[in-house]
N, C-alpha and C positions, 0 to 999 in steps of 0.2 A: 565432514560435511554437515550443515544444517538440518536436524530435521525442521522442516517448515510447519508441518502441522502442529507441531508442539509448541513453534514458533508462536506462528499466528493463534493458537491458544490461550499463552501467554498476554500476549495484547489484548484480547477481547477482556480476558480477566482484571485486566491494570485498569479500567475504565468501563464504568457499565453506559455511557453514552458513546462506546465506540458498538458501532452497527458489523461490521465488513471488515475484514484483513482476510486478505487473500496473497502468494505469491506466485506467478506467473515468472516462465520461463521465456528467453527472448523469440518466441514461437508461438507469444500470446495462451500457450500450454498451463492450465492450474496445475499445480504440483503442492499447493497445499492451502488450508485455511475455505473461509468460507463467511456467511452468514450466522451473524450471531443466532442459536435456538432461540425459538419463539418468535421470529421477527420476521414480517413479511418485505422481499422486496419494493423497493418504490419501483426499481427498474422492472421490463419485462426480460425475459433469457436475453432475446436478439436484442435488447437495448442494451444490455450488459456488455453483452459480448461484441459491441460495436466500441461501447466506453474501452473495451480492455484494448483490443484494437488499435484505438487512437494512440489510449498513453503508451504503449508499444513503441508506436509511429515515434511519438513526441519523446519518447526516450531513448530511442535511436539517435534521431535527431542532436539531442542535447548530446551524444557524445562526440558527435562532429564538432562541437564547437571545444568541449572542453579543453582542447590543447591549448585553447588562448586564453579560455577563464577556469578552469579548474575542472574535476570532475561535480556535475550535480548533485546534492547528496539529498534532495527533496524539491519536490514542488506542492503546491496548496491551490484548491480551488474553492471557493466557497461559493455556493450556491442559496438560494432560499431557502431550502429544504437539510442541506448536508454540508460538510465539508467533507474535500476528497482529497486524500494524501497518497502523493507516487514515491516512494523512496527508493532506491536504485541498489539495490546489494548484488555489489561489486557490476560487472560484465557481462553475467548472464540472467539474472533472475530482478523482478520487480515486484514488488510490494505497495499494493493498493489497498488503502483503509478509507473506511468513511464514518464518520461520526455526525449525531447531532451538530443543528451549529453553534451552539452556545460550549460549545468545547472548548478546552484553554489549549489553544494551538500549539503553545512552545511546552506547556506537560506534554502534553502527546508525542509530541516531536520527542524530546529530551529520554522518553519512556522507553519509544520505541527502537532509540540508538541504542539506550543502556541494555532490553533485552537483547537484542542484535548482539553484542561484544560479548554479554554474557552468553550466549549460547553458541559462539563460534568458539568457546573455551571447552 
């Protein structure tokens, strides 16, 4: 099994414009990860916790479809202020990060599969 906190660790460390990796179990439950030290939320708690909520929702959603197009293996939203990455590990657990937006989206991406595979070893 994963540990996630080590996990989401890991990520903060590979990129100092990554803000947030967190992952959430399909019961919108943190089970590990956090705020980068030192860094004040943009969101308030219950905006957060509305945000995790959603992609929940919307990654539910996304497995309904995937029998016609594949399983999802990310989504990207970019906002003014952030970009916000949902990455789907496996069936039960979600992986939320946010970074600056001037982040190079496909490093990130690319990083964040490679600690992924190396830590399911």
């Amino acid at each position: 099994m994963l540990d996630y906190e080590n996990f989401c660790s890991q990520i903060l460390d590979s990129n100092p414009k990554i803000r947030f990796a967190t992952v959430y179990d399909q019961w919108a439950v943190r089970v590990g990860g956090g705020l980068r030290k030192g860094l004040t939320s943009i969101l308030s708690e219950h905006k957060e916790n509305e945000l995790v909520t959603l992609a929940i929702l919307d990654w539910q959603s996304r497995k309904e479809v995937s029998k016609w197009l594949g399983k999802t293996k990310y989504t990207l939203a970019e906002y003014d202020e952030v970009k916000r990455f949902s990455l789907y590990l496996g069936d039960n657990h979600l992986l939320l990060v946010s970074a600056e937006k001037e982040v190079d989206t496909d490093k990130v991406v690319d990083t964040i599969i490679q600690l992924y595979y190396k830590n399911l070893n």
